[in-house]
N, C-alpha and C positions, 0 to 999 in steps of 0.2 A: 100398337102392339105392346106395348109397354105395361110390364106387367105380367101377362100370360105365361103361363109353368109350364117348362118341357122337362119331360122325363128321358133323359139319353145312356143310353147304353150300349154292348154289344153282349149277345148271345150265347150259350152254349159254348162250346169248346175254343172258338174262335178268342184270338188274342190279342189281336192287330187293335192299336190305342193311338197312333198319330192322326187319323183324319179326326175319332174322337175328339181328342185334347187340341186342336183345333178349330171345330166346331165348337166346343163348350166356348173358348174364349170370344170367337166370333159373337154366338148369341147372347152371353154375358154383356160384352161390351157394345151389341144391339137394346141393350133394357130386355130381355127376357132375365125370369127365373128359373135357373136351369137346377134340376136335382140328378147330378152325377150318378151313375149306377157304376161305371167303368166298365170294364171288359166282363165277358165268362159268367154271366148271369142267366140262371135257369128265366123260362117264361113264365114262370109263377110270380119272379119278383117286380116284371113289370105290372102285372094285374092289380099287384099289392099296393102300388104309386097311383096307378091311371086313374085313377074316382078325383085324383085330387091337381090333375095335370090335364091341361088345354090339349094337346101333343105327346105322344109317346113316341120318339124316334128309337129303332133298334137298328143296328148294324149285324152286319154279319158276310165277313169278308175272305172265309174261308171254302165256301160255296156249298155249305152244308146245313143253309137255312131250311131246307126241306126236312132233315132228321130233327133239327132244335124246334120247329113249330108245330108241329105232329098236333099237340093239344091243343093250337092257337084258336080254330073255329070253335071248339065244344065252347073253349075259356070264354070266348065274347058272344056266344048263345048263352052263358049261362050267368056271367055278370055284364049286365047290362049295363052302359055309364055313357058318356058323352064324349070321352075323349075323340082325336084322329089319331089316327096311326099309320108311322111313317115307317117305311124296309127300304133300306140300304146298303151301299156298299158295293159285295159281289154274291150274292145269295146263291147266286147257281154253276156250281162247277166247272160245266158244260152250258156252251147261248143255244137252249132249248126253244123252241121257237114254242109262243106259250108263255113263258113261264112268265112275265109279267100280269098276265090276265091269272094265270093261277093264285098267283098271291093276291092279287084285287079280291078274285074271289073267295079268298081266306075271310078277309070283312077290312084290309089296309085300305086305308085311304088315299095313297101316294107310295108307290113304289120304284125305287130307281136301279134299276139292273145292273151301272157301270158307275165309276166317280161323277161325281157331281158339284159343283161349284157352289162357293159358297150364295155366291148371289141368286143364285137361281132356289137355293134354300130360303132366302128370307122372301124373294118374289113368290114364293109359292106359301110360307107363311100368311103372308100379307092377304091374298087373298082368303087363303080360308079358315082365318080368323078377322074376317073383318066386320063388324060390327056383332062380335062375341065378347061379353065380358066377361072378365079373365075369371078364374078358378082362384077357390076363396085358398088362402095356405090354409095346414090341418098339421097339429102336435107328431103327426107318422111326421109326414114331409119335412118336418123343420130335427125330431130325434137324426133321421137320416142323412140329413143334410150336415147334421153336426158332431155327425160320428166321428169318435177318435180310436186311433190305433189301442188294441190292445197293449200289455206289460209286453216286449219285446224279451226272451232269453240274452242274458247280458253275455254268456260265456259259451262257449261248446269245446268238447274237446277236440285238437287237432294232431293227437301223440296216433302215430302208426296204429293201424287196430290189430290187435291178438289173432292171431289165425282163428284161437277158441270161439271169440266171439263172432268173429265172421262166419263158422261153419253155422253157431248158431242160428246167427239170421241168416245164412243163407239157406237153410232147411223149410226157414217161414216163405221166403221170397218165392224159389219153386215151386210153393203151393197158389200161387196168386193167379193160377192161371192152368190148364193141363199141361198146356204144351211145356209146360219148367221142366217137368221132370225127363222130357230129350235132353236138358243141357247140366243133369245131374254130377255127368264124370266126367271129371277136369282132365282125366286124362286122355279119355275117348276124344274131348272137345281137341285138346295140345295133339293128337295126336293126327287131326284131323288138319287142324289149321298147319303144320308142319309142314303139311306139303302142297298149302297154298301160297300164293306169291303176298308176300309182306310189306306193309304201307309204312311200318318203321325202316324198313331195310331201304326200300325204294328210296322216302323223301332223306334216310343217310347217304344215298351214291349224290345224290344232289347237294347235298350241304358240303358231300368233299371235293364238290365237282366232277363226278364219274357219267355224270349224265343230265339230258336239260331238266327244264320245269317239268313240272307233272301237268297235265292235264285234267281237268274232271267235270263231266257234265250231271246235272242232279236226273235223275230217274226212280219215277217213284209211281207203281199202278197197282190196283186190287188184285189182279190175278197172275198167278206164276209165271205160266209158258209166254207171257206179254212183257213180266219182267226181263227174261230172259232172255226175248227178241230185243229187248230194249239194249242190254247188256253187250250185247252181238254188234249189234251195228253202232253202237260209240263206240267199240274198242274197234272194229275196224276202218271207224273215222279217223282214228286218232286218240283218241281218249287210253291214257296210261293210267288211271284212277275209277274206280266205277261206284257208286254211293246207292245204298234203296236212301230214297227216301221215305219217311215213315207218315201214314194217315194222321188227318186231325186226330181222330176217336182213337187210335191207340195212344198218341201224346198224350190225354187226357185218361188214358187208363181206363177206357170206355170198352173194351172188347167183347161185352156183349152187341153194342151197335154195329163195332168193327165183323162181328161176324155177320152181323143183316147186311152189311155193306159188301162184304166181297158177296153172300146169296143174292144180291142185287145186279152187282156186278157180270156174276155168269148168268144171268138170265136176262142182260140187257148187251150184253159180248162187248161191252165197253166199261170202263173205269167210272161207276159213280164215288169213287170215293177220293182222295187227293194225297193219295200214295200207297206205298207199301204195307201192309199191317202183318209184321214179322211175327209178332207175338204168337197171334190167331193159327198162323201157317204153322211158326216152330221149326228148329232145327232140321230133321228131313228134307224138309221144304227148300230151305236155304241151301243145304249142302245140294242139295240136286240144282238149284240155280247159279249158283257159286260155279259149280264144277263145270258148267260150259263154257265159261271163256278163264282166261289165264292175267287176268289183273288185280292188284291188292283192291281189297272190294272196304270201303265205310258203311257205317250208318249215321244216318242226320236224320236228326228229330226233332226234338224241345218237349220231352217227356219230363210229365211234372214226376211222375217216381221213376227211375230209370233203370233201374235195379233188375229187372227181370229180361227186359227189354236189352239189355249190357248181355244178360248168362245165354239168351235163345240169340243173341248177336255172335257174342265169339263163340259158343257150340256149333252153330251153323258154320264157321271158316270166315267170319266178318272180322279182319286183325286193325281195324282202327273203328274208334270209338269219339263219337262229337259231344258236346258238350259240358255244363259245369254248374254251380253253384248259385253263381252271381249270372251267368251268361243265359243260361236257360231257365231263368225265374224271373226276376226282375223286368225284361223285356215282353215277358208272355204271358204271366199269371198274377190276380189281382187280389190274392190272398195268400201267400206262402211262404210261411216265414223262412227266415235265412236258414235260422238256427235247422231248420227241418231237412229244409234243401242241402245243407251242409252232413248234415250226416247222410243223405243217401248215396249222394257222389263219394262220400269217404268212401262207402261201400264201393261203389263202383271202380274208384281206383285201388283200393286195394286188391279188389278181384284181377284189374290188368296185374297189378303186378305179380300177383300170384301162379302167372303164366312165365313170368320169367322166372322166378324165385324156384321154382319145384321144376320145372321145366324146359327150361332156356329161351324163351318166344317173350320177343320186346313184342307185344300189343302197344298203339298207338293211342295217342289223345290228343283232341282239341277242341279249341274253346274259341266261342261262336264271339268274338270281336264284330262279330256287325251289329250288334244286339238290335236293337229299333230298326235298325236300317235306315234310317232318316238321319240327316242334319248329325252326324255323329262327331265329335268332336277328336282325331286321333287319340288322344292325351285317356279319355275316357274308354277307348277301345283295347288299346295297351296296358293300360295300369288296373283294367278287370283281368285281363290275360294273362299277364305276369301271378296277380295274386290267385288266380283260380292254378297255375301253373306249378306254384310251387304248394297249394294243397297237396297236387298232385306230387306232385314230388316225396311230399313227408308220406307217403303211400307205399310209394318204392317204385310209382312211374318212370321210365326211363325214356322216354320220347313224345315229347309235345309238342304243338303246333298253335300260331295265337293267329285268328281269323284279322283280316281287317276288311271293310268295307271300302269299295271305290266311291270317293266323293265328287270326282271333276276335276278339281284342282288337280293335272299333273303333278306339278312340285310339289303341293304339300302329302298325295299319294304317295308318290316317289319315295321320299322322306320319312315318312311313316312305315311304309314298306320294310326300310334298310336299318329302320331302330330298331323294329322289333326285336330282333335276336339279341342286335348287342345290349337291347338294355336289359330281357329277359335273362340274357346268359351270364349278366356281371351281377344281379340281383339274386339268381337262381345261385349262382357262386359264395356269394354272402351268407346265403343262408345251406352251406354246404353241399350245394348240390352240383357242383361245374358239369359233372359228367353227365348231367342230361342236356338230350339233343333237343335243339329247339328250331322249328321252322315257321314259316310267315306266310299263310294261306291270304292269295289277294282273292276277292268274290269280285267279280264285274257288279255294276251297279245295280245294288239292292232295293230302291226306291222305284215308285212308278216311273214304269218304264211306257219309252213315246209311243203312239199311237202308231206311229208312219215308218210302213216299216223301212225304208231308206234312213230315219232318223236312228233306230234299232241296230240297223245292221252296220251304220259308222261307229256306235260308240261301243258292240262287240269289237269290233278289227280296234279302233284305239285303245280299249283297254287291254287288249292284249300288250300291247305295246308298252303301256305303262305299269303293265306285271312284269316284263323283261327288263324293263329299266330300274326299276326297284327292287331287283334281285331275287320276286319270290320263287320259295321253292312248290309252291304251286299252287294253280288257278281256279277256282271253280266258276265256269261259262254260262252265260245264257243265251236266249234265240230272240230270234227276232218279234216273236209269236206272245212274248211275256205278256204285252198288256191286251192282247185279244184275245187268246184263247189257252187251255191246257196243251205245254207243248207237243207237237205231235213227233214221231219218228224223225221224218223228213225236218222239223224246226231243230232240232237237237243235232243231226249231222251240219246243216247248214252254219249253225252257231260253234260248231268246232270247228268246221271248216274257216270261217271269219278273223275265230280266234288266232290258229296257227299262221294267219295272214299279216294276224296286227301283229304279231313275236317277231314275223320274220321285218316285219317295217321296222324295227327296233334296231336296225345292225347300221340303218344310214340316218337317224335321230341323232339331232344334235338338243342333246338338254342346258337347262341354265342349272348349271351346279351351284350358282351363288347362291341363286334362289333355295335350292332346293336345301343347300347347306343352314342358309337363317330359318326355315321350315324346322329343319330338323334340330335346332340350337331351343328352339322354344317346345317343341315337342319333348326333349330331352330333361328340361327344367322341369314341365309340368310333370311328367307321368312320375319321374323322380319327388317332387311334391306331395301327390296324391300318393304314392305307396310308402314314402317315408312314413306320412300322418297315419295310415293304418296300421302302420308298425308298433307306432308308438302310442294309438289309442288300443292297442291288443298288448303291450307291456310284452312283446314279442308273440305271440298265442294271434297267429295271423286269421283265422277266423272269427277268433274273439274280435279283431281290429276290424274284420269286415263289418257284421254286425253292428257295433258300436259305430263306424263311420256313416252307415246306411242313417241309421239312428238320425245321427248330428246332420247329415246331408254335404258329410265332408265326402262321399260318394253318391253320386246323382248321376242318372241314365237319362237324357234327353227322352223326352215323348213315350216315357215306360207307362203300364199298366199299375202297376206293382206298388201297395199303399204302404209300404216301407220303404216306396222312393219317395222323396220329395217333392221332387218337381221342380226345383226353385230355379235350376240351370235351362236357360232359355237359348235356343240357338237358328242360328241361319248363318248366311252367304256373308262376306265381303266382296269388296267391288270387282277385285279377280277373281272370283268364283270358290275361296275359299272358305270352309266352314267352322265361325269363332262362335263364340259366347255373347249375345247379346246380353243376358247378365249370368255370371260366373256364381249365383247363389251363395254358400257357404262352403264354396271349394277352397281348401287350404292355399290360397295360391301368394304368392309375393305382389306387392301393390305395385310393381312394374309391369310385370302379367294381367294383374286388371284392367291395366292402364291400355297395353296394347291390345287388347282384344275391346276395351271403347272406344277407342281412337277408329280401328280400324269399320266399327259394325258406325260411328258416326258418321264416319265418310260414306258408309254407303245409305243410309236415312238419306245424308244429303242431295245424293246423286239419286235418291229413286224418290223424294218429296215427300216422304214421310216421317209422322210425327212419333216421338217417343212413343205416347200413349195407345198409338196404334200398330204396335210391332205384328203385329197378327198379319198385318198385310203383307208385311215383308218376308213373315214364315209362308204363308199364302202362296206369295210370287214363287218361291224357292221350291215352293210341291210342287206347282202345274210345273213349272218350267219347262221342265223334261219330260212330262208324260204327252206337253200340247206340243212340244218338239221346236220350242223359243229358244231355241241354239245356233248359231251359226256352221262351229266346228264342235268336237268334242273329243280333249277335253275343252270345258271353259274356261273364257278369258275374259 
């Protein structure tokens, strides 16, 4: 096999780059020659490669491989060439019975409907490249292969924007779309949202202790009257929180698809599409959804421009708003520059504040701390939050929220948990901001999730438990149903129900404070580390500092897309189930910090028999783990 070119990429709007990154190192370090495409690649650019590659693998894990291949049979009736071709991932929404045999019959060669092991990848290699000689390299393959970043914007500005120049662009923004011009008047929108229940007011009774955690299950379907059943029966589970979640295709600013997709949707009376598309609907829409139950309502997304998506959000009565600069780019998109993505969030936070400012209405914001979702490193989930936090801030945001992801590790969750605020609110201080409020959204566990559902439904009930111990001020749940299917009605009440299970197991938990206290003693040095150095490579001008660190890779996102990440931070498990640095890249860190984070990923080499050279296996172990349900308890130990 040695020798043989694959072409690997992921598709279409889809974003998802950890099985990716991966897999490239697996076959790398197999003897193939792999040419990278990374995420968000139309189908043309694969056709562009395949004359010169053995193997075409495309992923597409968002289950909207049926909209991104539309072209796929004309494209291989009409260039004819020798490659295979491999589909991946989670191509389909909904387990259509079929739909393996449909993509066969596209012209794939090998098509895998659900995750797939790496071994079962090279055994299926092996056969059907066996006695194939390899594909000669060609000057395309090897320019692409050797592509370098464009000149990077060294500076942007991060001074409050001029109301002038906001009305400006916000005259352009409204036109991006029809539905803008429902969310024209700011006042009509303030005067709307005024008499909705508010997600800065709410998560303050809880930062003063007036009331518990918040609750919040994600919901997110094509058609209205379904959102709105959705709506209904989690607020009368339980859920004090209620979020749309938004479609691939409007993420991607795609809302001519977004419109096939919900004319799809009503004429199949089920959700082909993988959430909300607020856009398309617009203000009316929302405020008639909104208005049947009585909870502060979000939106969650990972819109590459947000901007429009923000005005038909708070027009409709949606008073908290997700996302951010670094959080919602870097994790999702695999060309977009900072400097780009920094000005549109400007925009969007100075439009929240402009609800306070003219009108008295704190609107909400937060920022998406799970970023990859994988192998996340606290240190790296804080110190983007804090710095996306206080963008917000210089905006005249008054209440933020910094996401973190559930990794396992009780204590070091824990820990993580209870630094967030203080270290956003002593940072946020420094740079004059004390009086914004800052809360600590835990997400139950972001990564694939076990198969079984008894393995599912213990590590809901425990993480509830380890969102109460770590003091957030609120949750966002999952069901049991994560790694099988789109959740339905019934998974979404059962996973509230689990959750308020695990809160209330929390009142007879006995925790290790020591632990939890050395956790958060090294948590506290790094993220202090990493946002000091963005300071001072911005000469204060904290976006200029983002930029520039992005640059150097004194900020790195584990397993991003994003080719103004590095890459160079490499991470998995220690022997407790903790998630360090197997190498720490060119993170600003103190050489006692490197030292603990090799010491600790040594020990575990040792105890699992693996060698330096093949860390891949030990990131390997740490994916399946929990999806094949190789836990005892949870969390791990």
């Amino acid at each position: 096999m040695t020798g043989h070119a694959i072409a690997l990429g992921g598709i279409g709007g889809d974003s998802h780059s950890v099985g990716l990154i991966l897999l490239r190192r697996m076959l790398q370090q197999s003897g193939f020659r792999v040419l990278y495409l990374g995420t968000q690649n139309p189908i043309e650019e694969f056709f562009l490669v395949a004359a010169s590659c053995d193997v075409v693998m495309i992923s597409c894990v968002d289950g909207h491989a049926h909209h991104y291949l539309r072209d796929f049979p004309r494209l291989i009736r009409e260039r004819q060439q020798s490659s295979l071709w491999y589909l991946g991932g989670h191509p389909m929404v909904e387990d259509i019975i079929g739909g393996e045999t449909r993509f066969l019959a596209m012209g794939f060669h090998r098509v895998f409907m659900r995750f797939v092991e790496l071994d079962r990848i090279l055994d299926c290699l092996a056969m059907d490249l066996a006695g194939r000689a390899p594909a000669a390299p060609n000057s395309l393959v090897t320019r692409l292969m050797e592509e370098r970043l464009e000149t990077i914007a060294d500076g942007v500005d991060d001074r409050q924007m001029a109301l002038a120049d906001h009305d400006r662009e916000r005259s352009f923004v409204l036109q991006h779309w029809p539905t803008g011009r429902g969310a024209a008047d700011l006042g009509d929108n303030a005067a709307w949202l005024a008499r909705r229940p508010s997600l800065a007011a709410a998560e303050g009774e809880v930062l003063e202790g007036r009331r518990s955690m918040l609750i919040q299950p994600r919901t997110g379907v094509a058609l209205p009257e379904e959102q709105a059943r959705l709506f209904r029966a989690a607020s009368d589970a339980g859920a004090t929180v209620l979020s749309y979640q938004i479609d691939s295709l409007t993420r991607n600013n795609n809302y001519v698809e977004a419109a096939e997709g919900i004319r799809e949707s009503n004429l199949a009376q089920f959700s082909t599409i993988n959430g909300f598309p607020a856009v398309n609907h617009g203000v009316p829409v929302l405020r008639r959804v909104g208005a049947r139950v009585d909870r502060p309502l979000q939106v969650r997304h990972s819109t590459r421009d947000p901007r429009l998506l923000a005005e038909i959000s708070y027009g409709g009565g949606v008073s908290g708003f997700e996302g951010g600069a670094i959080c919602y780019n870097i994790p999702y998109y695999k060309d977009y520059p900072l400097a780009e993505a920094i000005a549109r969030w400007r925009y969007v936070d100075r439009l929240t504040a402009r609800y306070h400012d003219a009108f008295g209405l704190t609107l909400h914001r937060e920022f998406f701390g799970v970023l990859t979702g994988t192998l996340v490193p606290p240190c790296i989930a804080i110190a983007t939050g804090v710095l996306e936090s206080v963008l917000a801030a210089q905006q005249g945001v008054r209440a933020v929220a910094i996401g973190y992801a559930e990794q396992g590790c009780r204590a070091q969750d824990v820990a993580a948990l209870r630094m967030i605020p203080k270290l956003a609110k002593r940072i946020l201080a420094n740079f004059g901001f004390a009086s914004v409020a800052v809360g600590a959204v835990f997400h139950q566990y972001m990564a694939a999730f076990p198969a079984q559902p008894g393995k599912a439904r213990q590590l809901i009930r425990a993480s509830g438990t380890s969102a109460r111990l770590g003091k957030a001020t609120r949750l966002l749940t999952k069901t049991a149903a994560e790694a099988i299917r789109i959740p339905s009605l019934n998974d979404n009440i059962e996973g509230l129900s689990l959750t308020l299970a695990g809160i209330a197991d929390a009142d007879a938990m006995v925790l290790d404070e020591k632990r939890v206290g050395e956790e958060a003693d090294w948590i506290e040095r790094e993220v202090t580390a990493l946002v000091d150095h963005v300071v001072e490579l911005g000469r204060g001008n904290v976006a200029t500092g983002i930029i520039r660190a992005f640059r150097a890779g004194s900020l790195d996102v584990p397993f991003a897309p994003s080719r103004y990440n590095s890459g160079d931070c490499i991470t998995a498990r220690d022997a407790g189930g903790a998630v360090r640095f197997l190498s720490c890249g060119r993170l600003p860190f103190s050489a006692d910090i490197v030292q603990f984070h090799a010491e600790r990923m040594s020990e575990r080499r040792r105890l699992s028999g693996v060698q330096e050279k093949q860390d891949y296996r030990l990131i390997e172990e740490d994916l399946l783990r929990i999806p094949r349900g190789h836990f005892e308890t949870w969390p791990l130990s």
